[in-house]
Structures are given as structure tokens and as C-alpha cells.
Legacy VTK file of the C-alpha trace (Angstrom):
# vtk DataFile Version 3.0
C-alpha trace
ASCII
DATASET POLYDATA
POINTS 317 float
0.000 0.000 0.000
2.725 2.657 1.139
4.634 1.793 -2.307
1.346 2.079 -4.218
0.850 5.535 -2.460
4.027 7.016 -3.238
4.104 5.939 -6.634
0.704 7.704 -7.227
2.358 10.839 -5.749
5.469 10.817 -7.993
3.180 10.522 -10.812
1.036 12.926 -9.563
4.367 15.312 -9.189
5.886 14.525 -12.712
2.844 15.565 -14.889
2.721 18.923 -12.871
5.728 19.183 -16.213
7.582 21.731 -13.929
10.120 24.139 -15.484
12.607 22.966 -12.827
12.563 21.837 -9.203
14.353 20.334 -6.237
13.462 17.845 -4.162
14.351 16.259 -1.242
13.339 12.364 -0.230
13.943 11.530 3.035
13.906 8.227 5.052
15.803 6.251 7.473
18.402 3.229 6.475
15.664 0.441 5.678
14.799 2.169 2.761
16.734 2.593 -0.809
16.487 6.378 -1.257
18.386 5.623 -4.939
15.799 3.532 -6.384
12.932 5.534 -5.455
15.230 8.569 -7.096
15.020 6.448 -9.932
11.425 5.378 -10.040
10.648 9.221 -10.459
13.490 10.118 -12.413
11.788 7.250 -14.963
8.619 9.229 -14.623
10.050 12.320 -15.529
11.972 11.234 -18.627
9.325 8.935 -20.460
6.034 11.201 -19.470
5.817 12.128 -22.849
7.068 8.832 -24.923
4.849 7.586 -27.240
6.029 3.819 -27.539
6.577 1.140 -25.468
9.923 0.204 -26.872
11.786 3.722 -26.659
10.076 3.748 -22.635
11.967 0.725 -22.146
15.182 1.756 -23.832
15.397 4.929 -21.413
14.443 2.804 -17.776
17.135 0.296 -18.994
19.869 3.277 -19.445
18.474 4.700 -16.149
18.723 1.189 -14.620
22.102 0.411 -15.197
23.584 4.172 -14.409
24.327 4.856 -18.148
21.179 7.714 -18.966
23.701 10.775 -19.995
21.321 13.393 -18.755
20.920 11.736 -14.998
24.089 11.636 -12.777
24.202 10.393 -9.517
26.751 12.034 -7.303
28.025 10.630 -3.604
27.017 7.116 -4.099
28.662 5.960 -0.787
27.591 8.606 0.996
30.404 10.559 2.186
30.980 14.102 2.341
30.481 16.000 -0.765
32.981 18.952 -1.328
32.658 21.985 -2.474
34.962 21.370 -5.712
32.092 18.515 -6.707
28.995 21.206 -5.820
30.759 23.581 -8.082
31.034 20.857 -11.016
27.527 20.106 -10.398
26.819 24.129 -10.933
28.679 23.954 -14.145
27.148 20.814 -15.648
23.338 21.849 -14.567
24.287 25.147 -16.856
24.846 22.447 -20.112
22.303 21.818 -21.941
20.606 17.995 -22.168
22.081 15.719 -24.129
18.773 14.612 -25.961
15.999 14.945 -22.793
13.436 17.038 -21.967
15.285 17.054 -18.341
18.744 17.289 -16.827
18.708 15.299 -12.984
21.654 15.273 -10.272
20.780 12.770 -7.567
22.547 13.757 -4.680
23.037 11.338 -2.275
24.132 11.852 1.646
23.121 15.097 2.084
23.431 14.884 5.782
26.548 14.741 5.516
27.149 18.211 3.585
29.289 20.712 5.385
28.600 24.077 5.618
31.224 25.623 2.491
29.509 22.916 0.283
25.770 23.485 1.626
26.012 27.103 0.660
27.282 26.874 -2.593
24.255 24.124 -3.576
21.460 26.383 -1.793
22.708 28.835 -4.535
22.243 26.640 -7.715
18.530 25.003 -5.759
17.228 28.496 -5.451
17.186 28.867 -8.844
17.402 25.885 -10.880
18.273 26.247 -14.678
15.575 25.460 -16.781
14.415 21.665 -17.147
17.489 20.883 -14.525
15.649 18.525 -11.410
17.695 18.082 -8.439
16.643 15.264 -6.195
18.565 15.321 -2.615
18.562 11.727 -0.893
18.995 12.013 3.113
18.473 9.947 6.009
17.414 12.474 8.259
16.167 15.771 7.966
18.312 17.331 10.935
19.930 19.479 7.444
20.153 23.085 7.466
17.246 24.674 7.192
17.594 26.593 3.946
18.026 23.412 2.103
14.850 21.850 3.417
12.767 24.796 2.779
13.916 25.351 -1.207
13.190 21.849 -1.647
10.004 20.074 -2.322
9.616 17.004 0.097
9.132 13.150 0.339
9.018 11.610 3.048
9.862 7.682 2.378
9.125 5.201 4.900
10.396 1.940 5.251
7.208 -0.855 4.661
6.695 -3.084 7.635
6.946 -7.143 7.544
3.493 -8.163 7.005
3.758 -5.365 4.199
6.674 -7.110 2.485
5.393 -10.290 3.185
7.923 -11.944 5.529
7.931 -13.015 9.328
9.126 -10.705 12.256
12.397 -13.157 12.179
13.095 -12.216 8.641
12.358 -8.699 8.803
14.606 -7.976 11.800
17.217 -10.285 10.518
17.617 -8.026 7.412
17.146 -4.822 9.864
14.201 -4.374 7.539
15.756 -3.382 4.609
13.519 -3.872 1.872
15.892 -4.420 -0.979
17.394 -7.400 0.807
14.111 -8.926 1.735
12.518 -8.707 -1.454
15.703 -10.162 -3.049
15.419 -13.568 -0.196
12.066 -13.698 -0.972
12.499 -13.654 -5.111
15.068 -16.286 -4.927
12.637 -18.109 -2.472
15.546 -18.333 0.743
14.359 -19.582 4.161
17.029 -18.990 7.136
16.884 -22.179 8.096
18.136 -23.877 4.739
21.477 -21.398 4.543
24.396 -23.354 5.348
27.286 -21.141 6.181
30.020 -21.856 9.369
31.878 -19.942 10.833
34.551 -21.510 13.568
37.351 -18.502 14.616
38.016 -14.883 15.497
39.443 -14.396 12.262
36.209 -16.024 10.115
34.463 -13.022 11.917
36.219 -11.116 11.019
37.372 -12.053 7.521
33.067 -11.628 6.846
32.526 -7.791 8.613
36.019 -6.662 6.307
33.982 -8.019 3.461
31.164 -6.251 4.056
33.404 -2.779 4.980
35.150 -3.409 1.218
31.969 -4.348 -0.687
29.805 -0.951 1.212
32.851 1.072 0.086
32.780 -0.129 -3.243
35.903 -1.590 -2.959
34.578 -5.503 -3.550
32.907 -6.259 -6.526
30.991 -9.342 -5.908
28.040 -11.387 -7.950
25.554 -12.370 -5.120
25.724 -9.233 -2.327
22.640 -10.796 -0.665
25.004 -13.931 0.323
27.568 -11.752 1.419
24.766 -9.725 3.695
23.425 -13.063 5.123
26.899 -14.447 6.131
27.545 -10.583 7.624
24.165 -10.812 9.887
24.761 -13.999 10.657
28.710 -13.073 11.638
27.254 -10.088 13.888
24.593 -12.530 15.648
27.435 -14.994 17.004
29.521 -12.580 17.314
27.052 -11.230 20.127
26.260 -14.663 21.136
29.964 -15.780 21.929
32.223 -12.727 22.953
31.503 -12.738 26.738
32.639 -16.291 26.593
35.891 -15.764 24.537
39.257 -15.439 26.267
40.730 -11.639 26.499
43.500 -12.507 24.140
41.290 -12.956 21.393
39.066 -9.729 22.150
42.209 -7.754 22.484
42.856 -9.166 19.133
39.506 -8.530 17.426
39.147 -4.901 18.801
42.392 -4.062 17.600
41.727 -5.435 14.134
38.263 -3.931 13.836
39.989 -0.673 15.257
42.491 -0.724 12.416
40.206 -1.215 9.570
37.381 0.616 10.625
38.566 3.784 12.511
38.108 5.874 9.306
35.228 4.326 7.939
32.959 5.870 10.449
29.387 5.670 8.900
30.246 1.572 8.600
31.652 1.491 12.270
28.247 3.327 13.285
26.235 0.508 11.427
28.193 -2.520 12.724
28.077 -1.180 16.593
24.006 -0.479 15.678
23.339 -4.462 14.419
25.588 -5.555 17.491
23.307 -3.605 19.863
20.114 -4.901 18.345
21.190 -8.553 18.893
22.295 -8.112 22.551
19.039 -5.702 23.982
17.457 -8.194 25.630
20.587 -9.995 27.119
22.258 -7.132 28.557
21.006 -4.864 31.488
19.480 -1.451 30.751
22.580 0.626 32.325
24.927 -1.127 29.800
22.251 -0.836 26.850
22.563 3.034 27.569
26.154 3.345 27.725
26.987 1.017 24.824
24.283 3.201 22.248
25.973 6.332 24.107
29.438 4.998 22.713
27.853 4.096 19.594
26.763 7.394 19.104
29.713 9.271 20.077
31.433 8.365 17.225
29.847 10.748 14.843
32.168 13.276 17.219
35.236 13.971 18.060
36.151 11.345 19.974
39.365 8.447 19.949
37.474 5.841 18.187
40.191 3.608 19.476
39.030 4.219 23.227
35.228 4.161 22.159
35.556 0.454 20.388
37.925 -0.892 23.287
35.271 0.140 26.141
32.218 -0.507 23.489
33.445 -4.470 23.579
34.688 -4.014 27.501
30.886 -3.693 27.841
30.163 -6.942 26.202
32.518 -9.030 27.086
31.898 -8.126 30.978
27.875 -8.409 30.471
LINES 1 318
317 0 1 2 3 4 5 6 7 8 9 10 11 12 13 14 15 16 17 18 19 20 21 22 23 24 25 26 27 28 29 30 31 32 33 34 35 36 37 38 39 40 41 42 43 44 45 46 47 48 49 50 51 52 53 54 55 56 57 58 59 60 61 62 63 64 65 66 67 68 69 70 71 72 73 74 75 76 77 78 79 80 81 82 83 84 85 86 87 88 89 90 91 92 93 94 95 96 97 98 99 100 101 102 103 104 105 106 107 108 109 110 111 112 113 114 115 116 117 118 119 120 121 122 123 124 125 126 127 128 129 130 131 132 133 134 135 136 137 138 139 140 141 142 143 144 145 146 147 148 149 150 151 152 153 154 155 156 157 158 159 160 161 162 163 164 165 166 167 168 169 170 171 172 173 174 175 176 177 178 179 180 181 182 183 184 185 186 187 188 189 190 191 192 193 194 195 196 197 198 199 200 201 202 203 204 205 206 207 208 209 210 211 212 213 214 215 216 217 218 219 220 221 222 223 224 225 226 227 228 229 230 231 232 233 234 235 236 237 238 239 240 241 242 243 244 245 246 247 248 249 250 251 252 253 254 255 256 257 258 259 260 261 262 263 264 265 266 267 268 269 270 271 272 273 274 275 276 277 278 279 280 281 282 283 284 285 286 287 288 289 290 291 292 293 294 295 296 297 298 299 300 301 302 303 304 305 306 307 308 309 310 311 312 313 314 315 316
């Protein structure tokens, strides 16, 4: 139902035929931002196509990144600088290759800083004509001259009886609705995946995967195994470390420290599915202080001392 009702309202939004426009879609981790960018960006550039075959030329460029009047900027998410908001200025000037619209996806615009924020509130003001901006964020704690020169979506996740799967399933996943709709198209069950996992070092071998494959780093042909052999790392992983002995935790924290001190937004991720799988087997004082060190991270703090007490907490639980 929620995915019927937003695809009414994109519709609804692209035969409005505006001059230009920005818009910002909004919605929290469960939910691929991207491909709902691209459901509407699909709207936008077929609305007037006549036949069916030249519609499904342009959603195949769109769906394999290779349209040349859509770009998609900040895939991973990171910071984008001021040198890539001025390139975007530049290229939104151009005219369309052979569109009726230019679109820049920008993705992780929490993450803007306040040089690059004020250059882009510049070109979103005023947007050339037939250029559509679409801003993808996770929250909308943004500054507030962003949110209010955009148009707004918000997107929100769809809950398990919505996608169809049991409560074990959903949380399993952490809800995310690409990777449950994937399980359920190649018709997985949890209990049929065979995958073991014996040392420290398997562990960790599977999270480092996961790290290289979210940077982009790893290109690999099934992601959804990888993701099942990483949530299923994370779960024992929260299962057995009170009962390992402290030379092995001294050894994991200071390989997880080492790979993931600078990948923050990962290290924020991996200490949020850890928490989830130890709520109800830890007390509520060390609940509190391990989301508290979770959190701090986003700060600046010595990540080094915030893992080491993090899994002090754990281990001693």
C-alpha cells in the first residue's frame, strides 16, 4: 500500500511538467532512497514517450547508471565537497544531451558541510531550466535553507506483514527492503542457509567483506550472500564474545579498530546491528552506555578508546 501511495504521488508530481525543481526524499536506512530517485526520475523522462519500446530503452539506461542526462553524485555517501557542488553548478548550466530534463541525484546530504551546503542552496534556489535536483537524506536534521527550497518526500520503510515476511526475517535483514525482497524472489528460508563460521578471524574475515563491498571496494556477484553471512557473523559474534578469552578480544578490537577507525558511517552501522542482537541480554545501564558509545562516534572522539570500552561492555555483560 505505502509503495502504491508514493508511486501515485510521484506521478502525480511529474505531470505537474515543472520548469525545474528540487526535491528532497527523506527516510531512514531500511529504505533505498536511490531507487525511489530512480522510479521518479523514470517518470520524468518517459512522461511524454509515445512507444513502449523507446520507454523501455530509457528505464534500462536509467537502470544500469548509463542515462547521460541523470548523474548520480556521492554514491557511498560521504561528504560532498565543495569542488564537486561547483562541477555540479557547471554541468546543470549544459544543456541535455537529448531529454526534456537534466537530474543530479545527490546522495548523503546529511553529511554536507557548511562551504559545500552554501554553494548548492545557490544553484537550488534557482534551478536552470528543465534541470531537477533530487537530494537523498536519512534524516532531515539538514540546514534549514536546504529543506525549505526543496520540495519534500518523506519515504518510509514498509513493515513485515507489508513485504510479506515473518518478524524473524524482517529484523534479521534490519528491515531493509531491498534485501528482503531479493530472499524472498530467490525463495531463501534462514533455516536452509548453510554457512560456518569456527574462529576470530572467520568473523572477522566476513565484517572486512562487508566494509570493502559498502565502500565499493569488492565487486561481488551475489551481495545478498555476502549480507546473510555478515548478519549472521554479527549474531554470534554477540552470542559468543563474553565467553571468549581476552586474548582474542584484544585481538579482534584491535583489528576492527584498524580497519574501521576511518570508515565511520560503517563502524556506526556494525556497533548499531551488534546492539540490536544483545538488547534483551544485557542490562538497561549497559544498553545506555553502549548506544551512548555508539553514538559518540559521529564526534570527536578516539574511536580507538570508544571500540575498546564498546566491547569491555560486552565481554563483561
Amino acid at each position: 500500500m505505502k509503495l502504491q501511495k508514493i508511486t501515485e504521488k510521484f506521478k502525480n508530481e511529474a505531470n505537474q511538467d515543472k520548469v525545474s525543481a528540487s526535491y528532497l526524499f527523506y527516510g531512514d536506512k531500511r529504505v533505498d532512497l536511490l531507487s525511489y530517485a530512480l522510479m521518479f526520475s523514470k517518470m520524468i523522462m518517459t512522461k511524454n514517450i509515445q512507444t513502449d519500446a523507446e520507454k523501455e530503452k530509457i528505464e534500462r539506461l536509467i537502470d544500469i547508471s548509463q542515462h547521460p542526462d541523470i548523474e548520480i553524485i556521492n554514491k557511498n555517501n560521504e561528504n560532498i565537497k565543495i569542488d564537486e557542488v561547483r562541477e555540479i553548478i557547471y554541468s546543470s548550466i549544459e544543456s541535455s544531451f537529448n531529454s526534456p530534463k537534466k537530474i543530479f541525484i545527490l546522495c548523503g546530504i546529511e553529511n554536507l558541510r557548511n562551504e559545500s551546503s552554501n554553494a548548492l542552496l545557490k544553484i537550488l534556489e534557482e534551478p536552470p531550466k528543465n534541470v531537477y535536483f533530487i537530494l537523498l537524506s536519512r534524516t532531515l536534521n539538514i540546514i534549514s535553507t536546504i529543506k525549505s527550497r526543496t520540495i519534500k518526500f518523506h519515504l518510509s520503510g514498509m513493515n513485515n506483514d507489508e513485504l510479506g515476511v515473518s518478524k524473524e526475517i524482517y529484523y534479521f535483514f534490519d528491515g531493509n527492503e531491498n534485501d528482503i525482497l531479493e530472499f524472498k524472489r530467490q525463495n531463501l528460508s534462514l533455516d536452509g542457509i548453510q554457512f560456518q563460521v569456527n574462529t576470530v578471524e572467520d568473523i572477522l574475515q566476513i565484517i572486512f567483506e562487508m566494509k570493502n563491498y559498502t565502500a565499493g571496494e569488492l565487486a561481488i556477484k551475489n551481495n545478498l550472500d555476502l549480507t546473510i553471512k555478515y548478519n549472521k557473523s554479527v549474531e554470534l559474534l554477540a552470542r559468543r564474545i563474553r565467553f571468549w578469552d581476552i586474548e582474542n578480544v584484544y585481538f579482534f578490537v584491535n583489528e576492527i579498530e584498524n580497519e574501521l577507525k576511518k570508515e565511520k558511517e560503517f563502524l556506526i552501522n556494525f556497533l548499531s546491528k551488534i546492539i540490536i542482537n544483545v538488547k534483551y541480554s544485557v542490562n538497561s545501564e549497559d544498553l545506555k552506555k553502549l548506544i551512548n558509545l555508539k553514538n559518540s562516534i559521529r564526534n570527536n572522539v578516539n574511536v580507538k578508546s570508544v571500540i575498546f570500552n564498546f566491547f569491555d561492555i560486552l565481554q563483561s555483560s
